[in-house]
C-alpha positions in Angstrom: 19.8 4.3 6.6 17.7 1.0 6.0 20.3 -0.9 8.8 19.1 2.0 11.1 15.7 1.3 10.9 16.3 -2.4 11.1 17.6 -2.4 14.4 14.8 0.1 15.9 12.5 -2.7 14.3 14.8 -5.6 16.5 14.9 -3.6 19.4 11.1 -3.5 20.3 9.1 -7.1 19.8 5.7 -4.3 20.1 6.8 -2.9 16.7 6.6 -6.5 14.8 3.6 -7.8 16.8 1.8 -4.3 15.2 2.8 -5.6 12.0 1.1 -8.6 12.1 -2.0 -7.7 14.6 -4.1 -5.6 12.2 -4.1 -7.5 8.9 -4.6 -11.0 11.0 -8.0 -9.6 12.0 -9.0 -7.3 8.9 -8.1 -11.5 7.4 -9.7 -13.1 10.2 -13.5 -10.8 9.7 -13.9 -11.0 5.9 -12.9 -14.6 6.0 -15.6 -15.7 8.1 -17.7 -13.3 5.9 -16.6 -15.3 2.9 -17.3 -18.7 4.7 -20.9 -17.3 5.2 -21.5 -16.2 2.0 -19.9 -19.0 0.5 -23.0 -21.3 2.2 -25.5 -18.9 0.4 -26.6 -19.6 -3.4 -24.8 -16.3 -4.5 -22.2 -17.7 -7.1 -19.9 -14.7 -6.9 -20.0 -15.2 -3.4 -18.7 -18.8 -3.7 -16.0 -17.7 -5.6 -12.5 -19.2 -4.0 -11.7 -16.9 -1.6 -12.6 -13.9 -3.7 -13.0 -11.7 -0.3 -10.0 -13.1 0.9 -8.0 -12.6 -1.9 -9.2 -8.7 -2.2 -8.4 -8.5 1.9 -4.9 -9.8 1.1 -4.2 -7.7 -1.5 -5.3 -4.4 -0.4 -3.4 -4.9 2.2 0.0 -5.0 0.1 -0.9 -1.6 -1.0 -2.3 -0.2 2.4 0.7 -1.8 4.6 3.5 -1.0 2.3 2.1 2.6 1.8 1.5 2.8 6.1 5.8 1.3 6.3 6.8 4.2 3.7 5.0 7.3 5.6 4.9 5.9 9.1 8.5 5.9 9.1 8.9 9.1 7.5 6.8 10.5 9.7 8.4 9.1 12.7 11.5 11.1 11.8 9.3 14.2 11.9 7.3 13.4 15.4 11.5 12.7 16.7 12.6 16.1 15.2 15.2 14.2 13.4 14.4 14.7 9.9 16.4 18.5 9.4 19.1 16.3 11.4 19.2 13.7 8.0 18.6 15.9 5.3 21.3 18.1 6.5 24.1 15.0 6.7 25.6 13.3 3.3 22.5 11.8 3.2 20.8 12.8 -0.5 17.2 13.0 -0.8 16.5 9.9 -3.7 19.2 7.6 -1.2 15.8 8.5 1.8 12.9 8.0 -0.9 15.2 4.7 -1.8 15.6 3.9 2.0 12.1 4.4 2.8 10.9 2.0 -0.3 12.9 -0.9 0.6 12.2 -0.6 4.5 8.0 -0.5 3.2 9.0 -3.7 1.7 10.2 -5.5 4.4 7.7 -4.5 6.8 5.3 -5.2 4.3 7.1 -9.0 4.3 7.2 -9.4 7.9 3.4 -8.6 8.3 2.2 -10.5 5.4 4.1 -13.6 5.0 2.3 -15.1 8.3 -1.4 -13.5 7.8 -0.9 -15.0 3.9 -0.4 -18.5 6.1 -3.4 -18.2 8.2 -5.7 -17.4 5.4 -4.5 -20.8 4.0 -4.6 -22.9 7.1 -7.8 -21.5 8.3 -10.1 -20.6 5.3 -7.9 -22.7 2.7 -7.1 -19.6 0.8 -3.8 -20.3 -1.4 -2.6 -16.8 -2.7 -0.3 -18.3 -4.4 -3.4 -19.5 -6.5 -2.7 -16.7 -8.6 0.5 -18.2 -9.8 3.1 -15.8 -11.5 0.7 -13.3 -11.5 1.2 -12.2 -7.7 4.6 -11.6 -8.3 3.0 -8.9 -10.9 0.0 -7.8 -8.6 2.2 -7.2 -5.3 4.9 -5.6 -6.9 2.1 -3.0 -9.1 0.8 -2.0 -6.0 3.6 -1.9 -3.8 4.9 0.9 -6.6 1.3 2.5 -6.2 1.9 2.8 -2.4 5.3 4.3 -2.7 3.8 7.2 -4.8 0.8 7.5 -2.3 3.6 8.0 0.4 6.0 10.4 -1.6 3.0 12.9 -1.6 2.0 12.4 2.1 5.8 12.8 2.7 5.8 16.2 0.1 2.6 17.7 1.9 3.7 17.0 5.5 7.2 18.6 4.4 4.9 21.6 3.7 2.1 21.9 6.0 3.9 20.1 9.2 2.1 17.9 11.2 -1.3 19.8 10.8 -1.9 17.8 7.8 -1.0 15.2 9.3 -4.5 13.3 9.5 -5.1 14.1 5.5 -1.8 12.2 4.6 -3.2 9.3 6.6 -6.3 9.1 4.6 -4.5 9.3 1.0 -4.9 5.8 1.1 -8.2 5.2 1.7 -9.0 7.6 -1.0 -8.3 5.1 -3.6 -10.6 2.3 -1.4 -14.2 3.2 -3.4 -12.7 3.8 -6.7 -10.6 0.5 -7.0 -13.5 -2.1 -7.0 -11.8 -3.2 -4.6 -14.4 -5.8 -3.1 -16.5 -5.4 -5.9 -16.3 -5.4 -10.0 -15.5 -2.6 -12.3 -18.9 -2.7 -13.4 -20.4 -1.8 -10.2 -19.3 2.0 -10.1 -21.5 4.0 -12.1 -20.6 5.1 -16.0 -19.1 8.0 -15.2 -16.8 6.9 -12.7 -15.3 4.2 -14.6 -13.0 5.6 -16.6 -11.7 7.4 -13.0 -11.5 4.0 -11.9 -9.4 3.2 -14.5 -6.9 5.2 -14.3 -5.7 3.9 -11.3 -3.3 1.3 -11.3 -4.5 -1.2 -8.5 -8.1 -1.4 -10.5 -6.8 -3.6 -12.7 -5.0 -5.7 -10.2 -7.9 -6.1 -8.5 -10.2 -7.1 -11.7 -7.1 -9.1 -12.8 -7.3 -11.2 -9.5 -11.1 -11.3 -9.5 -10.6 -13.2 -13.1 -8.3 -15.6 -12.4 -10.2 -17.0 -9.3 -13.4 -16.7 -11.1 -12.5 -17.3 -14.8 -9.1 -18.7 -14.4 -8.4 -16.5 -16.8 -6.8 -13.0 -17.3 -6.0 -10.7 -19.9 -2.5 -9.3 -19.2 -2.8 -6.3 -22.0 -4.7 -4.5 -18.9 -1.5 -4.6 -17.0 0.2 -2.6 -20.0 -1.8 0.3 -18.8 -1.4 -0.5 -15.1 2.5 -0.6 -15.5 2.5 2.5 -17.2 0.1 4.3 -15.2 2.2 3.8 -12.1 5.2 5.0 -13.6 3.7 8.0 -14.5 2.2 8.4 -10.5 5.6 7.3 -9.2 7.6 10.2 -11.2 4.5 12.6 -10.4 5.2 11.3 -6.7 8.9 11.9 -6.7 8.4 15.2 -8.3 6.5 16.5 -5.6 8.0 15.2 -2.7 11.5 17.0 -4.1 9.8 20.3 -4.8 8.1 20.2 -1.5 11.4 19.4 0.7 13.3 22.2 -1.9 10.9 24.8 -0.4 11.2 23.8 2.9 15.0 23.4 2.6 15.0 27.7 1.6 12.1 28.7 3.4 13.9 26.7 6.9 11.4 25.2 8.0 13.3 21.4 8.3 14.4 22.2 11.7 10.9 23.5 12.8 9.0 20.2 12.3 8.0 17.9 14.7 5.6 17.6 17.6 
């Protein structure tokens, strides 16, 4: 399955050029934003590559999630999906397909913009040491569960929910301080905030470029928040394909 969708990815140069082209400019705007701000007398601001570093990282989640669903999706907009889940292939050996495929696009599409933030703003993510070993694979697992439920909710609505599986992402954007602290959101909203795994990837970067220090007793709770999304995740997407499997609707989605 995974060799499958490496050679639709080989045979069209448009597909890798995509990969690349959005999260060079997303880099490319709030870099220039951070060179600004960085002239100002706003010490956050002149934090190294704070913006940047946020940029970069949201994009591992956003990107990886996009690879997962996109591709599921695909199979849907092709009519091919009842085609797969009625072969040998099991459901968990997709879900498994789908993870590692996110992770490769997710390679392909990073490794270069994560270059030109270096050799154009001076941006090192690698600044953050062992720890973005930690931070991208946290919120590559967070993207995967983001994807099972688009995947579970397309399987049972078809594509007229097609735009509110696209958005499950950005749904996590204001509630993960994501270009801002923790201690921005109101009271109330913190503890929300909290219990999503990439907040404290975020606050953990945010500390090591400003404090160059972290506390790695908050990833505890982000390791164990995700496994708890990612099993939520899995849970639904194999109740949702189980119904659509006995109701037959497999063979009935698609554009």
């Amino acid at each position: 399955m995974l060799r499958r969708y490496v050679y639709l990815l080989r045979s069209s140069s448009v597909r890798i050029v995509e990969l690349i082209y959005w999260p060079f400019l997303q880099m490319l705007t709030w870099g220039f934003l951070q060179k600004f701000l960085a002239s100002t007398n706003n010490p956050y601001a002149q934090g190294a590559g704070v913006l940047i570093g946020a940029v970069l990282l949201w994009d591992i989640l956003f990107r990886s999630n996009l690879g997962f669903f996109t591709t599921f999706i695909e199979e849907m907009w092709s009519r091919n999906l009842g085609n797969l889940l009625i072969s040998p292939l099991r459901p968990h050996e997709l879900v498994m397909a789908l993870c590692l495929w996110s992770v490769l696009r997710l390679s392909i599409g990073m490794l270069p913009v994560a270059g030109a933030a270096f050799f154009l703003f001076g941006f090192n993510l690698l600044d953050l040491g062992l720890w973005l070993a930690v931070f991208f694979a946290m919120l590559v697992v967070t993207s995967w569960s983001l994807g099972l439920i688009a995947a579970g909710v397309m399987l049972r609505y078809g594509l007229g929910a097609e735009e509110l599986a696209w958005s499950l992402a950005f749904l996590l954007l204001p509630l993960t301080c994501v270009y801002y602290p923790l201690s921005a959101l109101p009271a109330w909203l913190q503890p929300v905030a909290l219990a999503l795994p990439p907040t404290h990837v975020f606050e953990g970067m945010r500390s090591i470029l400003l404090q160059h220090h972290f506390d790695a007793s908050d990833l505890w709770w982000a390791l164990g928040l995700n496994g708890v999304y990612l099993a939520i995740g899995y849970g639904v997407f194999s109740w949702l394909l189980s119904r659509a499997r006995d109701n037959g609707s497999l063979l009935q989605l698609g554009e």
